[in-house]
GUPAFI-573485 format. One record per residue: residue number from 1; y, z, x of N, C-alpha, C in turn. Coordinates in pm, whole numbers. Last residue first. Example, Ala and Ser with C-alpha at 12.3 -4.5 7.8 and 13.67 -1.06 7.14 Angstrom:
% residues 2
  voba     npy     npz     npx    capy    capz    capx     cpy     cpz     cpx
     2    -225     708    1285    -106     714    1367       3     787    1290
     1    -569     780    1319    -450     780    1230    -330     780    1320
//
This chain:
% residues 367
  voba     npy     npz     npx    capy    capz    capx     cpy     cpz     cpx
   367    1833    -925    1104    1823   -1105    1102    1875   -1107     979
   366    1792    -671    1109    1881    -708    1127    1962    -853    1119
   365    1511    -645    1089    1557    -569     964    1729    -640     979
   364    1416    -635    1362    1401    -745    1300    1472    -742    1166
   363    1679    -564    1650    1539    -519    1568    1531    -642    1449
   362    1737    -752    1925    1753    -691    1823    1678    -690    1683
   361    1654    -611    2241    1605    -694    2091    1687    -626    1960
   360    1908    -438    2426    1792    -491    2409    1758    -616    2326
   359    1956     -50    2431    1996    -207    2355    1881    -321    2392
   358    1928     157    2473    1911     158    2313    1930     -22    2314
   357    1684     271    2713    1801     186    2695    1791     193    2554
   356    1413     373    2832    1536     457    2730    1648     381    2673
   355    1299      98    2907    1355     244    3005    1451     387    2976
   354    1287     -87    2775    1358    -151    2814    1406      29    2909
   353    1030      35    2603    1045    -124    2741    1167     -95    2808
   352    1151     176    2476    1073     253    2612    1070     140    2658
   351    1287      90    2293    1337     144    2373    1266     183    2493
   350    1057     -84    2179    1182    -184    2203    1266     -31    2327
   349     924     163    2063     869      72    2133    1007      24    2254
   348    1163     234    1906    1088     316    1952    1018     265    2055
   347    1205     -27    1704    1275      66    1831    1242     119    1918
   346     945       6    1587     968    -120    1677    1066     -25    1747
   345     937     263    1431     837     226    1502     903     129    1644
   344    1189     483    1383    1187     322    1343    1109     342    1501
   343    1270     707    1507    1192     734    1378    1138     627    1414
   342    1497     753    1693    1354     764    1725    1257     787    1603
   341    1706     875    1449    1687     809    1580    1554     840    1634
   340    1933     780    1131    1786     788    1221    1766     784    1358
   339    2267     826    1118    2200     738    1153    2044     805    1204
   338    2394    1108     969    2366    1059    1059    2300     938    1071
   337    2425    1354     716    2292    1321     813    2361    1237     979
   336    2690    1267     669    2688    1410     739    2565    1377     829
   335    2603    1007     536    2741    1049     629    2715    1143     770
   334    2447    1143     319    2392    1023     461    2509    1034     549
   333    2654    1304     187    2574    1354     277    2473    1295     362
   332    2804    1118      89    2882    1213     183    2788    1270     208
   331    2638     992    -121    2694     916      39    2756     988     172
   330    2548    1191    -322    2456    1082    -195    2517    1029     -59
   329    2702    1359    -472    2690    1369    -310    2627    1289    -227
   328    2575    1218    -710    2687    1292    -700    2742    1249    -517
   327    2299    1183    -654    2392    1069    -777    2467    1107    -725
   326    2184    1387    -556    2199    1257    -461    2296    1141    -497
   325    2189    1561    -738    2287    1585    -624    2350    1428    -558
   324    2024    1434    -902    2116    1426    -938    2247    1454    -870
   323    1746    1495    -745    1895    1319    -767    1969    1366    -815
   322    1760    1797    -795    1840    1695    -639    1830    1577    -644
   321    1675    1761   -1054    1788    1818   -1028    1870    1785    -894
   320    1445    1646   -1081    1556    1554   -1116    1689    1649   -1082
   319    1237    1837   -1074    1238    1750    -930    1355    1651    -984
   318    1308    1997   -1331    1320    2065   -1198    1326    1953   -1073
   317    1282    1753   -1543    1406    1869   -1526    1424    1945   -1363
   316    1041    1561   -1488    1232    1528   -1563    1306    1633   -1551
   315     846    1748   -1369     884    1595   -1351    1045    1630   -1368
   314     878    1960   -1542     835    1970   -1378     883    1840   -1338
   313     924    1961   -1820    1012    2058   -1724     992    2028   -1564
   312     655    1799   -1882     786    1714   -1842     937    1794   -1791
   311     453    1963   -1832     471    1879   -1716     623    1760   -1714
   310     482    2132   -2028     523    2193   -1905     555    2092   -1842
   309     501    1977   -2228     603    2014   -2173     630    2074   -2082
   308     231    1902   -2195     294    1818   -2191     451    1831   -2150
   307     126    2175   -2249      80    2117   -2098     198    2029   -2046
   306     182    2178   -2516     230    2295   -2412     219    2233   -2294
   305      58    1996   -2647     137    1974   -2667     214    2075   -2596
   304    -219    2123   -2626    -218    1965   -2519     -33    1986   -2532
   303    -291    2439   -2543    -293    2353   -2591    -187    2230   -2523
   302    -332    2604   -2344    -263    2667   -2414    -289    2564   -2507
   301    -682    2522   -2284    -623    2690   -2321    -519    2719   -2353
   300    -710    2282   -2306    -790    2363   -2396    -713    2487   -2382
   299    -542    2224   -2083    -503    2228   -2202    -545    2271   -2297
   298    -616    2321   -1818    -540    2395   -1893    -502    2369   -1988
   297    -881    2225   -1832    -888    2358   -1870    -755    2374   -1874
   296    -731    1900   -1815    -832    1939   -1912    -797    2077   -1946
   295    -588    1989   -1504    -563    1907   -1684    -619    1941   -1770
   294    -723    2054   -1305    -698    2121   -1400    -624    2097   -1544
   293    -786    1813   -1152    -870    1974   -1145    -818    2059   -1222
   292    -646    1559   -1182    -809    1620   -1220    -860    1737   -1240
   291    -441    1622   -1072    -439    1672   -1192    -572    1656   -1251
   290    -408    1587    -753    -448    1700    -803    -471    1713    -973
   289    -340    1341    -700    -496    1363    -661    -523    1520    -707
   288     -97    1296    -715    -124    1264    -776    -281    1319    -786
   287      40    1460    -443      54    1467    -616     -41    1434    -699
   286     -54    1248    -241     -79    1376    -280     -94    1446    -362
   285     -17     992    -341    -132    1026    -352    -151    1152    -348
   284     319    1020    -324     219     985    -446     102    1037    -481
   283     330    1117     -76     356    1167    -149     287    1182    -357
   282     206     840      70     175     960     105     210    1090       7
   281     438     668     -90     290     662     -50     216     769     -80
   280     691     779      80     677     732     -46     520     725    -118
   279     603     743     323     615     867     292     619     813      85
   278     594     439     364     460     522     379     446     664     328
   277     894     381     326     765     340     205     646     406     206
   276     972     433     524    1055     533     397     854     501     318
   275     878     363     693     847     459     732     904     534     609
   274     997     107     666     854      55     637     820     208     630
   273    1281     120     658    1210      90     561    1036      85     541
   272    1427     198     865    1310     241     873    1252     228     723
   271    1679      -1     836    1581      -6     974    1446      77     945
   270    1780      88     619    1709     -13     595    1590     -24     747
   269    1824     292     440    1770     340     575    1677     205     595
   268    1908     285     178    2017     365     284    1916     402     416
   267    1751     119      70    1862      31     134    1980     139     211
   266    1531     282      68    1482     132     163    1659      66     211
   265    1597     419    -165    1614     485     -34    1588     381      91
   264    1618     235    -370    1786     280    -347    1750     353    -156
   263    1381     104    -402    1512      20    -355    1616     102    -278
   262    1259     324    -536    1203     246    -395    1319     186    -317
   261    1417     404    -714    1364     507    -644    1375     411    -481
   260    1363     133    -885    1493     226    -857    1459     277    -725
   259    1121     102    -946    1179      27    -875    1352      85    -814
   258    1005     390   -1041     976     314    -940    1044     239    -819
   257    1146     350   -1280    1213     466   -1155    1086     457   -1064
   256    1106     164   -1413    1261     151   -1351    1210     253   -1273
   255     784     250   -1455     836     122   -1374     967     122   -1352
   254     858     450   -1594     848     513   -1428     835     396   -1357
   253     905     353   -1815     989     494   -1801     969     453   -1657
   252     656     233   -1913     751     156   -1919     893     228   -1842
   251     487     444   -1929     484     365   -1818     602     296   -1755
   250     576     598   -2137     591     651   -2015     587     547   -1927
   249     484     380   -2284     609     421   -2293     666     472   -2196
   248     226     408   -2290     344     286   -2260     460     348   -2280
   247     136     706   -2425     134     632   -2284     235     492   -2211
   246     281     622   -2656     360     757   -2596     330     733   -2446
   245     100     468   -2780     210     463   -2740     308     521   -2637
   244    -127     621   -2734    -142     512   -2659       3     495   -2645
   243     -68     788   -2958     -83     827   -2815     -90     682   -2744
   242     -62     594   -3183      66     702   -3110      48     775   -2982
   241    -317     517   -3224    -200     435   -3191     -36     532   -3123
   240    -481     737   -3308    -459     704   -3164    -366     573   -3134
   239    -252     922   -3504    -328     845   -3526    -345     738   -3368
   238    -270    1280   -3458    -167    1185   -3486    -333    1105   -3496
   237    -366    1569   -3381    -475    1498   -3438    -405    1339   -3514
   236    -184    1753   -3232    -198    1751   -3376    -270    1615   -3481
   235    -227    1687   -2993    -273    1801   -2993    -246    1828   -3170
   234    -137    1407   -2954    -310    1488   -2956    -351    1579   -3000
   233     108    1450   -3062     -12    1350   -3086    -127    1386   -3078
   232     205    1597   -2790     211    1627   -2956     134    1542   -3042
   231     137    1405   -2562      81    1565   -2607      89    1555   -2715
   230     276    1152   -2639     129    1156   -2617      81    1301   -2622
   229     562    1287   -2686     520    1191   -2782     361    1193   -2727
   228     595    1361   -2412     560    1510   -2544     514    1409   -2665
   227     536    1147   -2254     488    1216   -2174     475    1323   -2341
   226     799     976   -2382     648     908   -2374     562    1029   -2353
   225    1001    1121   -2280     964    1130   -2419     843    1080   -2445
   224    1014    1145   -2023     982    1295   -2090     947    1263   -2238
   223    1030     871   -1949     945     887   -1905     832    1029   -1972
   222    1280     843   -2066    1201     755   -2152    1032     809   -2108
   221    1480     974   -1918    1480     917   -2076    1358     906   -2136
   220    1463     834   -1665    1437     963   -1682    1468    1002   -1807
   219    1458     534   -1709    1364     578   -1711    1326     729   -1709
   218    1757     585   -1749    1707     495   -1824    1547     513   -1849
   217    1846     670   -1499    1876     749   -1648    1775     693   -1753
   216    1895     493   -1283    1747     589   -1312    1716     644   -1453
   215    2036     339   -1259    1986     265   -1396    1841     353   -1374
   214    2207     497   -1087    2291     474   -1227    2168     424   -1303
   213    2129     382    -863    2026     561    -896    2107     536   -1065
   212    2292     225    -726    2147     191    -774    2107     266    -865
   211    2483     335    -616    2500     235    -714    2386     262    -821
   210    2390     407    -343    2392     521    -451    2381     457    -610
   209    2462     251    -182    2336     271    -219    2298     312    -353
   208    2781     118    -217    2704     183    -142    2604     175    -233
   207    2859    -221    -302    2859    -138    -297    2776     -28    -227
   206    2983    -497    -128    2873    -451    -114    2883    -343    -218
   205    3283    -684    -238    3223    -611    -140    3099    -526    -225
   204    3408    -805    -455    3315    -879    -385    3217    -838    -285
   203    3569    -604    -553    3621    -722    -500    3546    -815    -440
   202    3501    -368    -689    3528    -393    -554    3580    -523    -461
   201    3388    -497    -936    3495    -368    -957    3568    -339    -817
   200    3166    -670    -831    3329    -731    -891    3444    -619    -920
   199    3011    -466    -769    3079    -569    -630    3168    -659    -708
   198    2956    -337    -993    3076    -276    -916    3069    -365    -770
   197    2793    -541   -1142    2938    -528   -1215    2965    -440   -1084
   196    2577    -625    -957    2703    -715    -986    2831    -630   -1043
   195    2482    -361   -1018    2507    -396    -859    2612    -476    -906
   194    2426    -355   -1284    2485    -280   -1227    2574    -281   -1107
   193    2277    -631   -1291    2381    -599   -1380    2469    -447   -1357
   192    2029    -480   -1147    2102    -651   -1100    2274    -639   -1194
   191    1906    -339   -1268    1989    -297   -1159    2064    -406   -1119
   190    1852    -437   -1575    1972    -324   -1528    2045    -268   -1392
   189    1720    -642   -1487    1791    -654   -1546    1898    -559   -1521
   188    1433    -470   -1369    1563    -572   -1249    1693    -623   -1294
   187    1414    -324   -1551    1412    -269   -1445    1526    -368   -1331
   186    1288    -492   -1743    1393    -383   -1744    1485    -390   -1643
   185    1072    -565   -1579    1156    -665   -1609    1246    -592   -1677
   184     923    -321   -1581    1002    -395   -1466    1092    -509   -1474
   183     873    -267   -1862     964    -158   -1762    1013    -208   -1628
   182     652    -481   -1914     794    -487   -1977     873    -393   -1870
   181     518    -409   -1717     508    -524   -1706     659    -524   -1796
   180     417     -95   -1828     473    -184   -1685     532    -299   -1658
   179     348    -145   -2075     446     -64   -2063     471     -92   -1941
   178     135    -333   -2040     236    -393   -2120     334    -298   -2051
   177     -94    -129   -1912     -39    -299   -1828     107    -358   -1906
   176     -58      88   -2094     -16      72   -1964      29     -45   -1878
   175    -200     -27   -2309    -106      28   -2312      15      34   -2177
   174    -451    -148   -2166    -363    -283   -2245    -224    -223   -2245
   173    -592      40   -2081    -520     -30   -1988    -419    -141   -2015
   172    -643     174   -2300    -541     294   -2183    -515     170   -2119
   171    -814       2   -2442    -676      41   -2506    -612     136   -2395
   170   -1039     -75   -2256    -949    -180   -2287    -827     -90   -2386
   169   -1154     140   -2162   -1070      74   -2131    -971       9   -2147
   168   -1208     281   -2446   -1100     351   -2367   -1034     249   -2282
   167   -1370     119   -2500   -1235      99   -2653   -1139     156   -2519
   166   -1579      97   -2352   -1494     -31   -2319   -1366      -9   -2405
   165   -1692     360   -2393   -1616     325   -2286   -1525     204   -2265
   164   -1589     456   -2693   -1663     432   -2612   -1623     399   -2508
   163   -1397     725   -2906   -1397     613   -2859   -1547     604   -2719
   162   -1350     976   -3020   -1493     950   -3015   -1515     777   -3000
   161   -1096    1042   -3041   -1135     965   -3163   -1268     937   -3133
   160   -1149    1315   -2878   -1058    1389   -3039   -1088    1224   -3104
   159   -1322    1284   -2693   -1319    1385   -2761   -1272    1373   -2897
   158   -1231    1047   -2574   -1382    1073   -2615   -1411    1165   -2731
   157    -999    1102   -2489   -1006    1011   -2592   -1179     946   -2661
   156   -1035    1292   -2331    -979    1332   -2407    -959    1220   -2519
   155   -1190    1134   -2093   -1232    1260   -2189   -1160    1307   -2320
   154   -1057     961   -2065   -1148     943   -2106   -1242    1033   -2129
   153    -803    1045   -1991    -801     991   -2096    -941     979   -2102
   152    -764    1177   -1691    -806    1261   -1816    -806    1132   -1926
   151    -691     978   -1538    -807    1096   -1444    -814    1180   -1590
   150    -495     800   -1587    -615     766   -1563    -755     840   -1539
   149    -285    1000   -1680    -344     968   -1802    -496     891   -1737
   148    -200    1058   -1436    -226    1160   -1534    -374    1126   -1638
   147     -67     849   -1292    -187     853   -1250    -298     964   -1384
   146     144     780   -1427      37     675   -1471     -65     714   -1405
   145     298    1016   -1561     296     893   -1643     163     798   -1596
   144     259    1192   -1332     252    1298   -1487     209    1089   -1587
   143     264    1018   -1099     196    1136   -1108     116    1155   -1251
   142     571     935   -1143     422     866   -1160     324     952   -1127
   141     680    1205   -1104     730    1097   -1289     615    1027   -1293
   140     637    1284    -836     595    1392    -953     603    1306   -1076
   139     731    1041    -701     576    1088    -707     514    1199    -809
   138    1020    1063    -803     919     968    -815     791     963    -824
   137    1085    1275    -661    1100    1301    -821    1007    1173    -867
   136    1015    1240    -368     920    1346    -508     974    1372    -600
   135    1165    1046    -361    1043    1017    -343     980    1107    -431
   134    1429    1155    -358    1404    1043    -422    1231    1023    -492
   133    1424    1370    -148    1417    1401    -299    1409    1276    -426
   132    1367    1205      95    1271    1359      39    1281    1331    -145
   131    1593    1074     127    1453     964      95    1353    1061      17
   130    1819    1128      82    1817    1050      23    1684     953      18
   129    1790    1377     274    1772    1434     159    1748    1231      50
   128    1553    1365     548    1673    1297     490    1695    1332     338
   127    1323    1434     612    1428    1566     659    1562    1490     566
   126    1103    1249     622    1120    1377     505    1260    1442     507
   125    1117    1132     846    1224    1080     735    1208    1154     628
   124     926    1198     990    1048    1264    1010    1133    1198     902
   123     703    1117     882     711    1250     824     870    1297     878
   122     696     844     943     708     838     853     755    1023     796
   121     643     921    1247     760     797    1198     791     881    1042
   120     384    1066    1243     511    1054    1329     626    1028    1202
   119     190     847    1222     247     941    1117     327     988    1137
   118     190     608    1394     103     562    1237     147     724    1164
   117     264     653    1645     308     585    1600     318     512    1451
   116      79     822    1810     189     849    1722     292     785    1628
   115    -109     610    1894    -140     704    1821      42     793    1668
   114      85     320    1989      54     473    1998     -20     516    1879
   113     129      -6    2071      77      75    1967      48     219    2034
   112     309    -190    2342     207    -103    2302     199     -12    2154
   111     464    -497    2374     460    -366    2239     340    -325    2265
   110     393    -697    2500     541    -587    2558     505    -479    2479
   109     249    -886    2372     208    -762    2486     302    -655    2512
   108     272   -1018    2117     403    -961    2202     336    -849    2280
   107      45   -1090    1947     155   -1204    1981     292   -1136    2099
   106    -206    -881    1959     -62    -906    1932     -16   -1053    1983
   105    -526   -1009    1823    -442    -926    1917    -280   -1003    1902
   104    -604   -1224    1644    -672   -1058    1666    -570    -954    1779
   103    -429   -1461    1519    -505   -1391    1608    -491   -1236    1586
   102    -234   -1547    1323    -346   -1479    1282    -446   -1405    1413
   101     -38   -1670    1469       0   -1541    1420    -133   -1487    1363
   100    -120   -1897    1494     -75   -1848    1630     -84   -1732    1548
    99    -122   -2085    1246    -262   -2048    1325    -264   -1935    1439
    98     155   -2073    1236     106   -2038    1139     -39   -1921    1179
    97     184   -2252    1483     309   -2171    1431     240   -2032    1334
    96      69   -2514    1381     -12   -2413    1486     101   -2247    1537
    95     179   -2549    1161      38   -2501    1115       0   -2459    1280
    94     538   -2432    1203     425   -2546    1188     295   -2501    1160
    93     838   -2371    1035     697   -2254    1079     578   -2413    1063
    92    1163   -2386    1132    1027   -2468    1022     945   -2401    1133
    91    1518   -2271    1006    1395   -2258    1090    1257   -2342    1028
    90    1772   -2480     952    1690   -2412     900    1568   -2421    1025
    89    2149   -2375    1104    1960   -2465    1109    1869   -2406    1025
    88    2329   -2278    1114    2332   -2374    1040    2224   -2418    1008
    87    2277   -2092    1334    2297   -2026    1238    2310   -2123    1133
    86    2310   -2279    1576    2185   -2257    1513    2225   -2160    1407
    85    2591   -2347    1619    2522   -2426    1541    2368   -2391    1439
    84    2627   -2174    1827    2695   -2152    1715    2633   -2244    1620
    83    2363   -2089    2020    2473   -2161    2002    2483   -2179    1892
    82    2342   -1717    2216    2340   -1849    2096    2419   -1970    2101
    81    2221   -1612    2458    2360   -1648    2432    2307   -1756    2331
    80    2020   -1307    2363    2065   -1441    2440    2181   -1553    2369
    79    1792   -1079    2289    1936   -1113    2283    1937   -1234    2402
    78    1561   -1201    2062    1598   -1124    2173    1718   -1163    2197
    77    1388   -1108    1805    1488   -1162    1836    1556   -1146    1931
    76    1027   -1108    1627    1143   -1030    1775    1217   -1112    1800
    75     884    -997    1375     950   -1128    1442    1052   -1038    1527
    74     572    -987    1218     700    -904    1263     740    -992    1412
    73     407   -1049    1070     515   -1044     999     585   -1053    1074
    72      52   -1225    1097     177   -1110    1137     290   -1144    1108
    71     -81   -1381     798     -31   -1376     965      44   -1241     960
    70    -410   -1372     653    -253   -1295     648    -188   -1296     844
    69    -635   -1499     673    -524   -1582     630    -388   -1472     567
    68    -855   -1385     787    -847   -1499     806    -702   -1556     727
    67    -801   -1087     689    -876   -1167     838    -833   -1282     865
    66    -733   -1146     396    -651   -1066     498    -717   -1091     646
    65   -1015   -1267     293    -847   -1322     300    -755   -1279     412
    64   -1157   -1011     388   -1163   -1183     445   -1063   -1250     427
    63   -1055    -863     198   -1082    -789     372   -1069    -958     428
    62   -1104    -947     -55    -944    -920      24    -975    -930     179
    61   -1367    -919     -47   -1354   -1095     -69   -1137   -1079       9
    60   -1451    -662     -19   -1493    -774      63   -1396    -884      66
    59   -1314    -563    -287   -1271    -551    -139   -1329    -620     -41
    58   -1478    -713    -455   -1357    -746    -455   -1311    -728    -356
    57   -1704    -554    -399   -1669    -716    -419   -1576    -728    -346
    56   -1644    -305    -466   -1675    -326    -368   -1691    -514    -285
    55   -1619    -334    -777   -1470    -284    -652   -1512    -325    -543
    54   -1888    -427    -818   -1744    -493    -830   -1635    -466    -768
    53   -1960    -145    -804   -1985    -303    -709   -1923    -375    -687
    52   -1833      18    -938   -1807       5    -810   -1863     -78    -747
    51   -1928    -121   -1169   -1810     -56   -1176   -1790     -45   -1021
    50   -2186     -70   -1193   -2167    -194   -1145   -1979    -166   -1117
    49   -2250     160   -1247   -2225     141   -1110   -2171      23   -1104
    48   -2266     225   -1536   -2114     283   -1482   -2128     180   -1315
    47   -2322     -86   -1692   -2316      32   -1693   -2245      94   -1572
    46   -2278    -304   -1880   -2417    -343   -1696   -2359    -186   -1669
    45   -2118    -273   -2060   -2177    -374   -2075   -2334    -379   -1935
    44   -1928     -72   -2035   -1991    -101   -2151   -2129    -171   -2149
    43   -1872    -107   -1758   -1961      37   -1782   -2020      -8   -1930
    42   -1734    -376   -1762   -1823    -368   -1757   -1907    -248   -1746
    41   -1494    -288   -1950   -1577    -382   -2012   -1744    -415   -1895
    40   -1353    -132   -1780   -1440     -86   -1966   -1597    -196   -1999
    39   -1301    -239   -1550   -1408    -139   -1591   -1447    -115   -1706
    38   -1093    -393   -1705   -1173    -473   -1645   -1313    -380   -1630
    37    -935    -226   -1777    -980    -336   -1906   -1056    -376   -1812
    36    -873     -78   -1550    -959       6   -1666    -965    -139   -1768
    35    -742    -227   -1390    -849    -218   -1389    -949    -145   -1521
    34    -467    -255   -1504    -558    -347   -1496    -712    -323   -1476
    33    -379     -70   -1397    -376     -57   -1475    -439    -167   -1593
    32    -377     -83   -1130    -421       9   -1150    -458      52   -1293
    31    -141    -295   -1110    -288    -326   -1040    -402    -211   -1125
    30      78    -168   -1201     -22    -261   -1262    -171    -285   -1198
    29     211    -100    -895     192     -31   -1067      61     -87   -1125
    28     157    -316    -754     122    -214    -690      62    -111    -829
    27     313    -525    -897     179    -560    -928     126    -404    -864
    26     579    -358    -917     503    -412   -1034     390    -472   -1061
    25     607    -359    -607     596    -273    -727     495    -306    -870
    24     614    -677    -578     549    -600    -524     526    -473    -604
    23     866    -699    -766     744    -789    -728     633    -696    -697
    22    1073    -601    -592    1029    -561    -757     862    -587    -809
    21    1074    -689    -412    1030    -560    -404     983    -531    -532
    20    1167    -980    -433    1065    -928    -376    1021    -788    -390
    19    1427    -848    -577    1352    -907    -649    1213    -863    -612
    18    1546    -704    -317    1524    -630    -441    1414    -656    -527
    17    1577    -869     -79    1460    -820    -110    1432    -708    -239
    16    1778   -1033     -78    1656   -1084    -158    1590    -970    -116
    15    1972    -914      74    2018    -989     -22    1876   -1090    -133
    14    1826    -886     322    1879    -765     239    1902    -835      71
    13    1540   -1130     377    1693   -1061     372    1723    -967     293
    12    1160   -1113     392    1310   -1133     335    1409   -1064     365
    11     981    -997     574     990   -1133     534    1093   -1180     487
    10    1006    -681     626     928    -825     750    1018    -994     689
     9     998    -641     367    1109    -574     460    1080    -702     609
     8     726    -680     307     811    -769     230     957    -733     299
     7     564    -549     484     546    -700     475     721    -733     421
     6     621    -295     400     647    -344     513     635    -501     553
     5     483    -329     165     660    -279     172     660    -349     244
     4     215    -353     259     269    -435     140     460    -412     134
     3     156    -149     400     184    -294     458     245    -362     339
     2     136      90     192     244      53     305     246     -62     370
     1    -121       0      82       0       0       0     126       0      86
//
């Protein structure tokens, strides 16, 4: 899931990589949500293992794509006297251009790989308040909205409509794949229409980062009401069209604050974008890998429509309180932070070649 950022930070300009990102997101989301129509239908049908055969397929058949036909991304620009013309040129990538980048070993000996170099990076950008608190209001909203419902619905929709395995699939994943799929195309509408209206309120100029976090509201709205709309439902025996709803809904909620989230901290730390995304990641799965173990028993014991609010006080009220700093204070306190140093992998590298020196190549995030 981190090469996938890092790819797309690799490949496109500041000025395109929102879309691209969106992109990415939205199949990252979805992917996951896709699968349960695809598992339903076969635990229904050739029963639970084939379920991981198939995963296991599938990962074969990527592993070989990715071997044989994902080149390396990452492009070194070294300093040397340009001529003014080539900024006019379009660059052309030939098929032995193409063929060159798939090899097994680097294209740039100069760059040794470290050990430290794969967690390092990514845990010192915890310390930045505009990536920390972004991330775990994000990882706690998808957490409660789309990992929640994958690790309990099929008990709980066993239980109270005595659905089978393919009804669960195919209705948790139809709910979810729509509520994503609409929430991102939201999603780019409102930030695109935000960004534009204050670079015309500015005169054409950039705005800061912060801009962005304006079209969070939208999904921190939508994410608490989907989240007590699916408790209260259950827990008073509604009709399973309303829980399902309440699921899309949420979804539809944490695709903007996905794409939000992701964008706004990638563009106040664009050089270590690939090290924002892994913590981003890393956070997710953490979070997320715990509500198996107690979802269920704690809802049998206060009930579903208690759980629900606990978990939307935890999400939408307590981890939304420092964006909201970040809404406020975001810029005057990247200010205060500072510029990153010795985080960003390539640098890092790029500086020990060159003997501590900071100058050099210039990094690739910069093209």
């Amino acid at each position: 899931m981190a090469l996938g950022a890092a790819t797309v930070v690799d490949l496109f300009f500041f000025h395109q990589r929102g879309r691209a990102m969106g992109v990415f997101t939205v199949t990252m989301v979805n992917g996951g949500h896709l699968a349960p129509i695809i598992g339903g239908l076969l635990g229904q049908y050739s029963g639970w293992r084939w379920i991981f055969k198939f995963a296991a397929i599938l990962d074969g058949i990527m592993l070989l794509i990715i071997f044989f036909c994902l080149p390396e991304t990452l492009y070194i620009r070294h300093q040397r006297t340009r001529n003014p013309t080539e900024d006019h040129q379009t660059a052309t990538i030939g098929r032995g251009d193409y063929l060159s980048r798939l090899r097994l070993w680097s294209s740039h000996p100069e760059l040794k790989l470290k050990a430290s170099y794969f967690v390092l990076p990514s845990i010192k950008m915890a310390k930045y308040p505009s990536v920390i608190f972004p991330a775990l209001y994000f990882a706690s909203q998808y957490g409660f909205a789309s990992i929640l419902p994958a690790v309990t619905v099929a008990s709980i929709f066993e239980e109270f409509f005595g659905w089978d395995t393919l009804q669960i699939g195919l209705g948790y994943g139809a709910a979810l794949t729509i509520g994503g799929c609409l929430g991102e195309l939201a999603a780019g509408m409102v930030l695109d229409y935000i960004v534009k209206r204050e670079r015309r309120l500015l005169g054409g100029r950039d705005p800061a980062p912060e801009v962005r976090l304006k079209a969070i509201w939208t999904g921190e709205i939508l994410v608490p009401a989907g989240l007590l709309i699916y408790g209260f439902t259950l827990a008073y025996h509604v009709h399973w069209f309303a829980s399902l709803f309440g699921m899309g809904l949420a979804c539809f909620g944490i695709q903007i604050i996905t794409t939000t989230c992701y964008t706004y901290s990638i563009d106040c730390y664009r050089a270590e974008g690939n090290e924002v995304s892994q913590l981003y990641n890393f956070l997710r799965q953490e979070i997320g890998m715990t509500f198996a173990f107690y979802t269920i028993p704690f809802a049998e014991r206060i009930g579903y429509q208690w759980v629900f609010v606990f978990f939307t006080v935890m999400g939408s009220v307590l981890a939304f309180i420092p964006v909201v700093v970040i809404i406020v204070k975001g810029k005057e306190i990247r200010e205060k932070m500072g510029t990153p140093r010795d985080v960003n992998v390539f640098d890092s590298m790029m500086k020990e070649m060159k003997g501590g020196r900071d100058e050099g190549a210039i990094p690739p995030e910069k093209m």
